[in-house]
ROPATOR-115095 format. One record per residue: x, y, z of N, C-alpha, C in turn; residue in three letters; residue number from 0. Coordinates in steps of 0.1 Angstrom, whole numbers, plus 5000, padded with zeros to 4 digits. Example, Ala and Ser with C-alpha at 12.3 -4.5 7.8 and 13.67 -1.06 7.14 Angstrom:
REM ROPATOR-115095
5132	4943	5078	5123	4955	5078	5132	4967	5078	ALA	0
5128	4978	5071	5137	4989	5071	5129	5000	5079	SER	1
REM end
This chain:
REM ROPATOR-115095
5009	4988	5000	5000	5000	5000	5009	5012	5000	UNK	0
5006	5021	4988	5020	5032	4984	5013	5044	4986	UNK	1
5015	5054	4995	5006	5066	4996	5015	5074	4995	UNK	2
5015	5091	4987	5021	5100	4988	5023	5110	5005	UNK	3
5030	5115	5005	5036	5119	5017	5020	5131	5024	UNK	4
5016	5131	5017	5003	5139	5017	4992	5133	5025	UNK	5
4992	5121	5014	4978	5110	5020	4984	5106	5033	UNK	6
4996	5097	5035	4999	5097	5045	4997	5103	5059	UNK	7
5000	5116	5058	5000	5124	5064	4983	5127	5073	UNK	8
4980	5128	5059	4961	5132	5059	4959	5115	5070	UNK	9
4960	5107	5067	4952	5091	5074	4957	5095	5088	UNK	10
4977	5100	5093	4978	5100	5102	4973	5110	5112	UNK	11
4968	5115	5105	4961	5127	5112	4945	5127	5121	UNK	12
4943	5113	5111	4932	5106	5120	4934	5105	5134	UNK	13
4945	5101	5132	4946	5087	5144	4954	5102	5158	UNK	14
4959	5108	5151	4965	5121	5159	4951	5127	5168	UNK	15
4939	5127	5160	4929	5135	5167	4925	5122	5175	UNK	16
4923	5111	5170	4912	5101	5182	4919	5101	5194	UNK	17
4937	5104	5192	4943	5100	5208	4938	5108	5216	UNK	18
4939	5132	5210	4937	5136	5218	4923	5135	5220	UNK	19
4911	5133	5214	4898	5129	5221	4898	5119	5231	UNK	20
4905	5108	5230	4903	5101	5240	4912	5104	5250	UNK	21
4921	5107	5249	4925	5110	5264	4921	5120	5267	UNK	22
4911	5130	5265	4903	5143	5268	4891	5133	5275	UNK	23
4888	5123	5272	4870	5113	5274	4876	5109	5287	UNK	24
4889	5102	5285	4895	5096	5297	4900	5107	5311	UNK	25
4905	5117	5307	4909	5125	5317	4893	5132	5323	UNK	26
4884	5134	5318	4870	5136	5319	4861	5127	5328	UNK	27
4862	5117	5324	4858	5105	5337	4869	5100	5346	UNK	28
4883	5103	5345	4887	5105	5359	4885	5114	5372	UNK	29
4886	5125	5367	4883	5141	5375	4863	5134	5378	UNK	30
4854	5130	5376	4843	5128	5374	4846	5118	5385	UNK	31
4853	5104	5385	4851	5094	5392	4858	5097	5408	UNK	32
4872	5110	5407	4875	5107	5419	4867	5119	5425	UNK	33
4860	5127	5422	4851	5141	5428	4842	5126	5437	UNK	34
4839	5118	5437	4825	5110	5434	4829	5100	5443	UNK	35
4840	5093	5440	4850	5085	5448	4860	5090	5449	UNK	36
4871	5092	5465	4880	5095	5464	4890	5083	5469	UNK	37
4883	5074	5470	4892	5064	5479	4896	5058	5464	UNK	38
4892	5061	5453	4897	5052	5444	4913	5063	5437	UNK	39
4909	5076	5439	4920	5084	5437	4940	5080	5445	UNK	40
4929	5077	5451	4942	5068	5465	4949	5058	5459	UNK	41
4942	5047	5457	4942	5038	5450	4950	5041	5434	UNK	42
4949	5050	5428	4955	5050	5418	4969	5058	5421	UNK	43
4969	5064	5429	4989	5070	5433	4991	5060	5445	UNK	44
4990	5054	5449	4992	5043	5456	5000	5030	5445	UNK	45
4989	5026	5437	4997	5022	5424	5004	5029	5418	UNK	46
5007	5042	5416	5017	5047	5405	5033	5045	5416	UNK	47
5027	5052	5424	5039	5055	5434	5049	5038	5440	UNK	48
5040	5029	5443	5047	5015	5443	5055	5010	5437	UNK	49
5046	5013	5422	5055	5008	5409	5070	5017	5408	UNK	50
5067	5034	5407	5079	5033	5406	5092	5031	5415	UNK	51
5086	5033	5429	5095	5027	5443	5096	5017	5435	UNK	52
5092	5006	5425	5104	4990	5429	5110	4994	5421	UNK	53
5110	4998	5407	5122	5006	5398	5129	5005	5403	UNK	54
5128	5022	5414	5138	5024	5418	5152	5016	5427	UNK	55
5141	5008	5431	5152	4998	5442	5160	4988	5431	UNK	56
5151	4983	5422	5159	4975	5415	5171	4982	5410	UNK	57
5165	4995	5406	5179	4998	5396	5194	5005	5407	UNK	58
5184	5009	5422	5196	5012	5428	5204	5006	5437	UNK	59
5196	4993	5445	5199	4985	5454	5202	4969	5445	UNK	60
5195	4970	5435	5193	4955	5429	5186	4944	5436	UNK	61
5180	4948	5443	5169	4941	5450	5154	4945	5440	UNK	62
5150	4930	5443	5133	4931	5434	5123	4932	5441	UNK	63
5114	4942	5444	5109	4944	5447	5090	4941	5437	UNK	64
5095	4937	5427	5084	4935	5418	5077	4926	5418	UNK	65
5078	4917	5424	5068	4903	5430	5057	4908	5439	UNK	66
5061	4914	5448	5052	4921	5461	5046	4929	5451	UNK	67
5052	4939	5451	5042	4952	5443	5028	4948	5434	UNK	68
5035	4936	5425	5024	4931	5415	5012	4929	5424	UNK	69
5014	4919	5433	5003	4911	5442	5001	4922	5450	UNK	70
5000	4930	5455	5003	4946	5461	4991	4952	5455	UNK	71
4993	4953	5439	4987	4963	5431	4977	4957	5424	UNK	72
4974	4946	5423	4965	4935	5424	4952	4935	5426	UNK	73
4956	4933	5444	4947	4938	5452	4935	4949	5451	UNK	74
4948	4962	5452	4939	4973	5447	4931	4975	5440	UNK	75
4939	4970	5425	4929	4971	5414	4918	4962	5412	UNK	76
4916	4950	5420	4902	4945	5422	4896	4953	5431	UNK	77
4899	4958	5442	4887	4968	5453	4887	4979	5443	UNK	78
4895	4982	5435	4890	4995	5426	4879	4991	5414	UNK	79
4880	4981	5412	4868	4977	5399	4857	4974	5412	UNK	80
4857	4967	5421	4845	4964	5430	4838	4977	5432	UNK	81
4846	4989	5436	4841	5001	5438	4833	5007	5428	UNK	82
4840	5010	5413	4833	5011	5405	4818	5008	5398	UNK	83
4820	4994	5397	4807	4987	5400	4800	4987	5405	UNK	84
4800	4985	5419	4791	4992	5429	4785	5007	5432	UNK	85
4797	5015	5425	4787	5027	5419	4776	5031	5410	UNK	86
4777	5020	5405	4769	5017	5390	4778	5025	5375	UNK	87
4794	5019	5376	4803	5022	5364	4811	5012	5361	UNK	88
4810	5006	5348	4819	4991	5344	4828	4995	5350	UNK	89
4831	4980	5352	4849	4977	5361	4860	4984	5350	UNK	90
4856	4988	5338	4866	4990	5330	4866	5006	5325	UNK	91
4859	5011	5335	4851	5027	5329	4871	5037	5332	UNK	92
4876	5033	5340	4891	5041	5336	4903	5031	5332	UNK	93
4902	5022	5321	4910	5022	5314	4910	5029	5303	UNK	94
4920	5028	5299	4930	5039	5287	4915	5034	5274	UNK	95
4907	5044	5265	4901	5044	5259	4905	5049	5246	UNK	96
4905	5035	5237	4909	5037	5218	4894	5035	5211	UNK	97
4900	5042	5200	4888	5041	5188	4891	5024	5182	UNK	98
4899	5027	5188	4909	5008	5177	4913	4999	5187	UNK	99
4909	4997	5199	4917	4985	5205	4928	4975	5198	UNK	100
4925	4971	5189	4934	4963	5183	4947	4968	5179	UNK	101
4948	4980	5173	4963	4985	5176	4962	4998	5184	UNK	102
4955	5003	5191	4956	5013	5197	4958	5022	5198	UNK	103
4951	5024	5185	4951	5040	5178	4965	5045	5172	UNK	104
4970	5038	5170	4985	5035	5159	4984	5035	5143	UNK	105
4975	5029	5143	4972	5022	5129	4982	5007	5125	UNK	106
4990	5004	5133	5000	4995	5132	4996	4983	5142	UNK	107
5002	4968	5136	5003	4956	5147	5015	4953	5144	UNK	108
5023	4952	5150	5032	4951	5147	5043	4961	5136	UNK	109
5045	4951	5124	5048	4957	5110	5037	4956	5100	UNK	110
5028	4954	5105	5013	4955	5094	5005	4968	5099	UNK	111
4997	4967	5088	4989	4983	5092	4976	4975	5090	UNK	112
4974	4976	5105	4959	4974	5113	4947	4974	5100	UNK	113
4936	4964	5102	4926	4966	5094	4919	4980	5095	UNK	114
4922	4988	5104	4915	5006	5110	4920	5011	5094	UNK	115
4935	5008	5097	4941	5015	5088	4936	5013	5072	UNK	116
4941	5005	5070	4935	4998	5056	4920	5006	5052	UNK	117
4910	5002	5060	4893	5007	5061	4897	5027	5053	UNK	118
4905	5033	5066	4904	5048	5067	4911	5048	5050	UNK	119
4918	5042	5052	4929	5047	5034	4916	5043	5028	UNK	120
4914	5029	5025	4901	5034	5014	4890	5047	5010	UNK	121
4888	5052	5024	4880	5059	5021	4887	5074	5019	UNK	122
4898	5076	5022	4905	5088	5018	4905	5086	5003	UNK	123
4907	5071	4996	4912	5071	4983	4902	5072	4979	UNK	124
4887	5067	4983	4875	5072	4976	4869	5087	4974	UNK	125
4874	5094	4983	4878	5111	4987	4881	5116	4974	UNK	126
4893	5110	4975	4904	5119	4965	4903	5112	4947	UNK	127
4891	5101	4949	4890	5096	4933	4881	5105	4924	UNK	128
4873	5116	4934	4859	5123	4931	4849	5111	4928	UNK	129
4851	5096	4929	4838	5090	4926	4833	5085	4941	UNK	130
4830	5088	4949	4828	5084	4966	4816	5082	4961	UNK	131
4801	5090	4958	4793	5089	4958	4786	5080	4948	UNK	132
4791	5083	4934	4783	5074	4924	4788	5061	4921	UNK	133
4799	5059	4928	4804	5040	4929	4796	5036	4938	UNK	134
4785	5040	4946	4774	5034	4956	4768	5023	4946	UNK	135
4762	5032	4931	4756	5025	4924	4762	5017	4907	UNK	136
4769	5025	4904	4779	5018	4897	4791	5014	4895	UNK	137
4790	5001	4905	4799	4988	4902	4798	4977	4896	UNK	138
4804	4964	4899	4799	4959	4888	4786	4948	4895	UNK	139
4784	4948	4905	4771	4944	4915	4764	4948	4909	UNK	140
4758	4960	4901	4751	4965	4894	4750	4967	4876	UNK	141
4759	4963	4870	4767	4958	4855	4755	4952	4852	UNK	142
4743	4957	4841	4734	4949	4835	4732	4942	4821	UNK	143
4736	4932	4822	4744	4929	4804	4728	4925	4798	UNK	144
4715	4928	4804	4702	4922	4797	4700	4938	4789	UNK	145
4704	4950	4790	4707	4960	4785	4709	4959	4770	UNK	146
4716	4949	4769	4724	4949	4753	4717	4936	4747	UNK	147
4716	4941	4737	4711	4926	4723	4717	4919	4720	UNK	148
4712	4905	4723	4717	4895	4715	4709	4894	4707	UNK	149
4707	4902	4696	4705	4899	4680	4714	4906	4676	UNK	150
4722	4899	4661	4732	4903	4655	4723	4915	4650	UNK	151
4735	4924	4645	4729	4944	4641	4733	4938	4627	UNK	152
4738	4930	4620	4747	4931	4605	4754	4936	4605	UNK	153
4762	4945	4612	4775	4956	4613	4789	4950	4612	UNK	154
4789	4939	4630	4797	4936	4636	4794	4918	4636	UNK	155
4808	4915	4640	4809	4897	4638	4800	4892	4647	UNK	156
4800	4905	4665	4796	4896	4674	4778	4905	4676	UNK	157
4774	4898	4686	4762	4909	4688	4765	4916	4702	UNK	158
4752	4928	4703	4761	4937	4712	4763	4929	4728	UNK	159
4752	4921	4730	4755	4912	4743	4770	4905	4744	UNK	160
4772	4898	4732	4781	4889	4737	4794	4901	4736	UNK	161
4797	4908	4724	4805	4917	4729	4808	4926	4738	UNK	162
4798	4927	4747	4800	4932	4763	4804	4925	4772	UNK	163
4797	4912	4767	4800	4901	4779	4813	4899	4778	UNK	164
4822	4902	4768	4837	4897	4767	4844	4908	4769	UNK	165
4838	4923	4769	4845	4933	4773	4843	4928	4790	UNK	166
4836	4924	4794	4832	4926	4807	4844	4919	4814	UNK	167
4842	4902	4806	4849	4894	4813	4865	4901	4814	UNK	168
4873	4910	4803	4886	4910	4800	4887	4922	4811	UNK	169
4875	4930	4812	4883	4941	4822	4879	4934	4835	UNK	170
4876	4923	4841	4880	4918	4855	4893	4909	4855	UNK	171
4893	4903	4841	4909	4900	4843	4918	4911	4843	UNK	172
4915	4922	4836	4926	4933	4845	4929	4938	4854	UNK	173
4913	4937	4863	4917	4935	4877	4923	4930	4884	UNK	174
4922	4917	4880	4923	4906	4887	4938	4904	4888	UNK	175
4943	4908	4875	4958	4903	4874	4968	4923	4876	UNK	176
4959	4930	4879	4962	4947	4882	4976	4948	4889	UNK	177
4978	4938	4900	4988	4939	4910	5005	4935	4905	UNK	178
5001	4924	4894	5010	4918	4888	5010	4925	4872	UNK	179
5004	4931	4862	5005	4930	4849	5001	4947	4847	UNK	180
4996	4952	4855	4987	4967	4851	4985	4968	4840	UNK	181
4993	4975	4830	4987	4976	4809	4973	4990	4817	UNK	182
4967	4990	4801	4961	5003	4797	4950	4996	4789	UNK	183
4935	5005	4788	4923	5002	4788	4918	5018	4778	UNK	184
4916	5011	4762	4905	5021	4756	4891	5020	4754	UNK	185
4882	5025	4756	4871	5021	4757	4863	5032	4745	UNK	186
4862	5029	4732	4855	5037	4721	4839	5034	4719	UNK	187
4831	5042	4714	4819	5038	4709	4810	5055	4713	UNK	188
4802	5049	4706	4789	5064	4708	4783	5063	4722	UNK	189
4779	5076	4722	4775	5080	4739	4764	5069	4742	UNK	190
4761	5069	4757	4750	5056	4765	4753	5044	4762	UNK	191
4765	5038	4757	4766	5026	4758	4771	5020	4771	UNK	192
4777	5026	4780	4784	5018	4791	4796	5022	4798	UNK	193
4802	5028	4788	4817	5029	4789	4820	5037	4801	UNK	194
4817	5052	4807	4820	5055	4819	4814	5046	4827	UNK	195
4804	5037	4829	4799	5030	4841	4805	5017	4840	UNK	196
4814	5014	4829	4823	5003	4831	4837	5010	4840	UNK	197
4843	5020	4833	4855	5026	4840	4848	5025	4853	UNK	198
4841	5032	4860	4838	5036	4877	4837	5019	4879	UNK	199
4835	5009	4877	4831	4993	4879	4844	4992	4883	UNK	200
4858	4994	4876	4873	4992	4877	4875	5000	4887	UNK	201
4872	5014	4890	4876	5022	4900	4870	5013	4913	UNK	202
4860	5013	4918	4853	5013	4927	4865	4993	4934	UNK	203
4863	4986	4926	4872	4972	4927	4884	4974	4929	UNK	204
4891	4985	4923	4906	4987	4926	4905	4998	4941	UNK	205
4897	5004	4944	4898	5014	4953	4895	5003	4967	UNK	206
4884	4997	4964	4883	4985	4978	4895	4975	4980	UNK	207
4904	4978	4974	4915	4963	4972	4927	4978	4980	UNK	208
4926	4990	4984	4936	5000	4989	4944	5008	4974	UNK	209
4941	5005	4959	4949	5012	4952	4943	5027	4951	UNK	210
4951	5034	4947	4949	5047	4945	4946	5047	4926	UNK	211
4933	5058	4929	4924	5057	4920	4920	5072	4916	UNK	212
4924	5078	4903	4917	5093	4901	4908	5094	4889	UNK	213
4897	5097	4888	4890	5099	4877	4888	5115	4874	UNK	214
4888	5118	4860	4889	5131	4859	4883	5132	4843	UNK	215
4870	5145	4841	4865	5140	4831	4876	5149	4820	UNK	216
4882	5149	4806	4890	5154	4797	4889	5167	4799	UNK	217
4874	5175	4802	4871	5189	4798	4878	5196	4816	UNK	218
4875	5191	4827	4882	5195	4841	4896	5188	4839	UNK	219
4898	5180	4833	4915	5175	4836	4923	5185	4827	UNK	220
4920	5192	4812	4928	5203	4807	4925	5213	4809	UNK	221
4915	5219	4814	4912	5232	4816	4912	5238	4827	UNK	222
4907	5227	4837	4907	5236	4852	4923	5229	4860	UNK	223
4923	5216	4859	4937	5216	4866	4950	5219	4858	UNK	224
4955	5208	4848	4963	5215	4837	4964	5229	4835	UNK	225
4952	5236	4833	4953	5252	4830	4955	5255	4841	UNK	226
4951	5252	4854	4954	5260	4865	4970	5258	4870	UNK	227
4975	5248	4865	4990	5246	4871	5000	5250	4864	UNK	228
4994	5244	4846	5005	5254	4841	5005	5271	4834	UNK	229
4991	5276	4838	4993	5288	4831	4991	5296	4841	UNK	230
4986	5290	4851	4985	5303	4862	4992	5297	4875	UNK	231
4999	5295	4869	5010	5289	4880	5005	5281	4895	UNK	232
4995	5277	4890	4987	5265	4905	4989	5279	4915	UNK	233
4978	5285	4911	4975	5293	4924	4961	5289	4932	UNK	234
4955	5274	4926	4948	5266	4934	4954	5256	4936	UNK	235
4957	5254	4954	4966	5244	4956	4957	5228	4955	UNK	236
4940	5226	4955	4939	5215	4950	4941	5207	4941	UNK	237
4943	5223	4925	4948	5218	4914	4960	5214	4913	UNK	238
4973	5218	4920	4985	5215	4926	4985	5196	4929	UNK	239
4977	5194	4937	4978	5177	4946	4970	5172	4936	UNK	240
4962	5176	4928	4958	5170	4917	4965	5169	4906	UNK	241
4973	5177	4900	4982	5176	4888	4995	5168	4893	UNK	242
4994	5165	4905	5009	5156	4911	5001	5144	4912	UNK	243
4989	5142	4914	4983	5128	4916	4979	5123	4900	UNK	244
4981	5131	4891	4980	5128	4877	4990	5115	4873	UNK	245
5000	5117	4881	5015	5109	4876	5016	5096	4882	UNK	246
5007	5102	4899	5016	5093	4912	5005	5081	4911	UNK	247
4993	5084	4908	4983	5069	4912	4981	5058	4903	UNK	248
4979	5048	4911	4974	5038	4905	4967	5035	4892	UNK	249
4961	5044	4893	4953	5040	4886	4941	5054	4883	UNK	250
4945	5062	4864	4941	5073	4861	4929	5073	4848	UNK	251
4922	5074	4854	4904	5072	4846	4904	5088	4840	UNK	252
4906	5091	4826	4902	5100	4816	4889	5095	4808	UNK	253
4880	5102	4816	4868	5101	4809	4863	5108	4799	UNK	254
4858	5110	4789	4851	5118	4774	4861	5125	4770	UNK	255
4875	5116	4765	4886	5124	4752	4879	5127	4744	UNK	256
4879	5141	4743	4878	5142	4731	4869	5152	4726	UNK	257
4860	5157	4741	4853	5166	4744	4860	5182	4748	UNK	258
4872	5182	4753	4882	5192	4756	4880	5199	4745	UNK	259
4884	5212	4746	4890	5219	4732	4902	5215	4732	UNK	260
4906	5210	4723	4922	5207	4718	4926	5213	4711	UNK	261
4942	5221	4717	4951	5231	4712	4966	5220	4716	UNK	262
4976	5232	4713	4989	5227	4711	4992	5219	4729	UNK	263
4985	5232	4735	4992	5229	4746	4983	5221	4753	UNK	264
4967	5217	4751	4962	5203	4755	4971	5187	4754	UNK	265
4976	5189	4737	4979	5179	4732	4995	5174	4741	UNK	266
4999	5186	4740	5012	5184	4748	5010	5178	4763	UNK	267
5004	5182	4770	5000	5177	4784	4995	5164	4784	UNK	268
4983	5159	4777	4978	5149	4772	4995	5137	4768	UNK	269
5000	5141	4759	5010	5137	4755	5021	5131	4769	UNK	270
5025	5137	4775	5035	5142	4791	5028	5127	4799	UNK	271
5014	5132	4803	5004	5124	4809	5005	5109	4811	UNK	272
5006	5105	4798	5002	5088	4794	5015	5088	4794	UNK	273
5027	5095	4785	5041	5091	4783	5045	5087	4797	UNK	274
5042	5094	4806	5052	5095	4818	5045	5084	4828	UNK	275
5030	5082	4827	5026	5069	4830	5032	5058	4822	UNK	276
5030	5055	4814	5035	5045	4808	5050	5039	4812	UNK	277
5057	5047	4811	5071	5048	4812	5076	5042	4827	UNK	278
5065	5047	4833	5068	5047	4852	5056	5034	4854	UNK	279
5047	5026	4849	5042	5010	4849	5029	5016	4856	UNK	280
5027	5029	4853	5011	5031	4859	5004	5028	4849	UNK	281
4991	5028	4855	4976	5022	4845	4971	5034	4843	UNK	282
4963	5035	4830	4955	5046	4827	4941	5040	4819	UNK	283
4927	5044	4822	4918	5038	4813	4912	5054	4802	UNK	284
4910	5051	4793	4907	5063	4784	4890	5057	4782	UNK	285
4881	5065	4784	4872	5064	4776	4867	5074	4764	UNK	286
4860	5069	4753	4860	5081	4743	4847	5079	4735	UNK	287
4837	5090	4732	4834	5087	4720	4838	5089	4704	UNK	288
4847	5090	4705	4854	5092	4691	4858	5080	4687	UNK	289
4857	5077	4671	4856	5066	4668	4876	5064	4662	UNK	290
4887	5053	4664	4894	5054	4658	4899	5059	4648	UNK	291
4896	5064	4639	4897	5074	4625	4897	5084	4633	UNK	292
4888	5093	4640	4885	5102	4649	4895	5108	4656	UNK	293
4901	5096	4661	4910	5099	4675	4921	5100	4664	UNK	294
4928	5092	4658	4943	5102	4648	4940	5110	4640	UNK	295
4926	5119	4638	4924	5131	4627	4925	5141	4644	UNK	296
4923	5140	4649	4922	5148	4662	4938	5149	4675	UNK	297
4945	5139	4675	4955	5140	4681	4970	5133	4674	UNK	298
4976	5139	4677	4990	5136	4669	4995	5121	4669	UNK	299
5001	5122	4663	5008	5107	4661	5009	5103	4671	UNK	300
5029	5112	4681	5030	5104	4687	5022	5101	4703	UNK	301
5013	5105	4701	5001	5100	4714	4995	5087	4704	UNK	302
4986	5087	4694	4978	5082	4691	4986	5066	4686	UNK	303
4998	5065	4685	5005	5050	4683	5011	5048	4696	UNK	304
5015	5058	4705	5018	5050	4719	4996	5044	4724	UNK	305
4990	5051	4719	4978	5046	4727	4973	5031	4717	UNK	306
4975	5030	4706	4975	5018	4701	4980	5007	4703	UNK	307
4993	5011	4706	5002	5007	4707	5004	4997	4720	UNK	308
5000	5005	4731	5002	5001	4746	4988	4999	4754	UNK	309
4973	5000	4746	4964	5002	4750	4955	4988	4748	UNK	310
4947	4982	4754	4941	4971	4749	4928	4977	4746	UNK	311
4927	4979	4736	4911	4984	4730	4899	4977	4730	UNK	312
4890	4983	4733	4872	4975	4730	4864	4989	4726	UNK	313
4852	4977	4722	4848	4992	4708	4833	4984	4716	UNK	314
4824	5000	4720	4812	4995	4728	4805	4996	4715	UNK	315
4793	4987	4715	4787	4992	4700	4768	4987	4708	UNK	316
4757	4987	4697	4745	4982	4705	4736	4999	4709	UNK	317
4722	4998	4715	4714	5006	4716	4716	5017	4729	UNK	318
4714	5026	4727	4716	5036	4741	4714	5030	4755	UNK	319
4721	5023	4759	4721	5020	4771	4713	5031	4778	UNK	320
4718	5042	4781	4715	5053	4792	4699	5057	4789	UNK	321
4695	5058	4776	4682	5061	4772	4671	5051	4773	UNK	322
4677	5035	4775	4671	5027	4779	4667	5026	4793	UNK	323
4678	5028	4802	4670	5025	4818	4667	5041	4820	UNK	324
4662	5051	4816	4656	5063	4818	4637	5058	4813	UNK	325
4634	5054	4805	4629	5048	4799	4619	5038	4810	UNK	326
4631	5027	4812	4624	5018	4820	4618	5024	4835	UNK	327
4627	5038	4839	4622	5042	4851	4613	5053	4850	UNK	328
4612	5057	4842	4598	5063	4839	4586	5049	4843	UNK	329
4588	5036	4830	4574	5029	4832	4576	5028	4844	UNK	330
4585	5024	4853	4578	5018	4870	4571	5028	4877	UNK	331
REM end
């Protein structure tokens, strides 16, 4: 699990605030329990003070005194849970209080990072993918291949069903094999067929597995971040951690090429983008509706033969998906 010094930062900042709440909860029900009980206040510097008297004797006499004290402090600490109890407050109402018992508000066991940890990164990387919200409903739990026809169109060899079904099946083997093989994903065809709710199906599966995940549609990835970083010198610092997460994540969802205005200095960036992914074993999925003729009358060569080149292409083809379940949810 690879996080920029940023995210990092941001998770451990969680675990920074639960300590001081809880030991704010805890120092709260002490002052509360000894107002209320004081014989248990006793009881607790009575234990502090023993413990460190045997320290001290060990380390200055060499005598142990730590056998006694245990069975000593023992004691106490049963009449102090009896007390409690008897107040009507669990025997456990002043021990040390975490959000995480299991590593203890660390995020760490050891040299593993606690399942807290793992859970909170997910949802930061869901944060920072912009899709937190609409992967509730499109993953592939929700992927409806009754959508598309199985009757041949005359166009194509396959029909539009079975040709989804085989897009479908190839992009879970890229999941599946993501960790070991990554590679690159074009997804071509006319608008409502599928194609962004296939991409979010891969985000949402890569983002629960801990990868870092950005989706960004072509017309906000050149204009508002790109333009904001390189022509106005990132004087929006989200456009800043976003044009650096362009390079650094997992895994980078360009959705509707093709829709940007394209000029010199789109193509160039565009160009930078994939090159420097590629180069460095990151994943990128492109969705488009531009049809391959389209895409090299519209962007230069050398983008348009590294994307053939390094890209595994599927071509959505079949009836408006999107205009169909609008359709159906009108009849219900």
């Amino acid at each position: 699990m690879a996080f920029s010094d940023s995210q990092y930062d941001e998770l451990m900042n969680i675990y920074y605030h639960n300590q001081i709440e809880n030991r704010a909860l805890e120092k709260e029900r002490k002052a509360q329990v000894y107002e209320k009980l004081p014989r248990i206040k006793e009881i607790d510097q009575t234990i502090a003070a023993s413990s460190i008297d045997a320290i001290r004797s060990r380390l200055r006499q060499g005598s142990d005194k730590m056998a006694d004290t245990k069975e000593q402090n023992h004691q106490l600490i049963a009449e102090k849970e009896q007390l409690l109890t008897a107040n009507g407050y669990p025997a456990d109402y002043l021990q040390p209080i975490y959000t995480c018992p299991l590593c203890k508000d660390t995020g760490r066991i050891g040299n593993e990072y606690c399942s807290c940890f793992k859970q909170a990164a997910i949802s930061l990387l869901y944060r920072q993918s912009t899709l937190d919200r609409i992967l509730q409903t499109e993953n592939f739990d929700h992927f409806d291949l009754s959508y598309y026809s199985g009757e041949p169109d005359g166009k194509h060899p396959f029909t539009p069903y079975d040709n989804m079904n085989n897009i479908l099946n190839k992009t879970r083997s890229f999941i599946e094999s993501f960790d070991k093989q990554g590679g690159n994903l074009l997804f071509y065809g006319e608008t409502g067929l599928g194609k962004t709710f296939l991409s979010n199906c891969i985000a949402k599966s890569l983002l629960d597995t801990q990868h870092t995940v950005l989706y960004q549609t072509a017309i906000h990835l050149f204009e508002d971040v790109c333009g904001d970083v390189i022509m106005k010198k990132g004087k929006n610092p989200d456009s800043r951690d976003t044009y650096r997460y362009l390079y650094n994540c997992d895994l980078l969802i360009i959705d509707d090429l093709g829709t940007e205005y394209t000029n010199s200095f789109v193509s160039s960036e565009l160009y930078d983008i994939l090159n420097t992914r590629m180069r460095t074993g990151k994943s990128t999925v492109i969705s488009t509706n531009l049809n391959l003729q389209e895409l090299t009358e519209r962007y230069s060569d050398r983008i348009t033969t590294r994307i053939f080149a390094e890209y595994k292409v599927f071509h959505f083809y079949g009836g408006n998906i999107r205009l169909a379940k609008r359709r159906k949810a009108i009849q219900q």
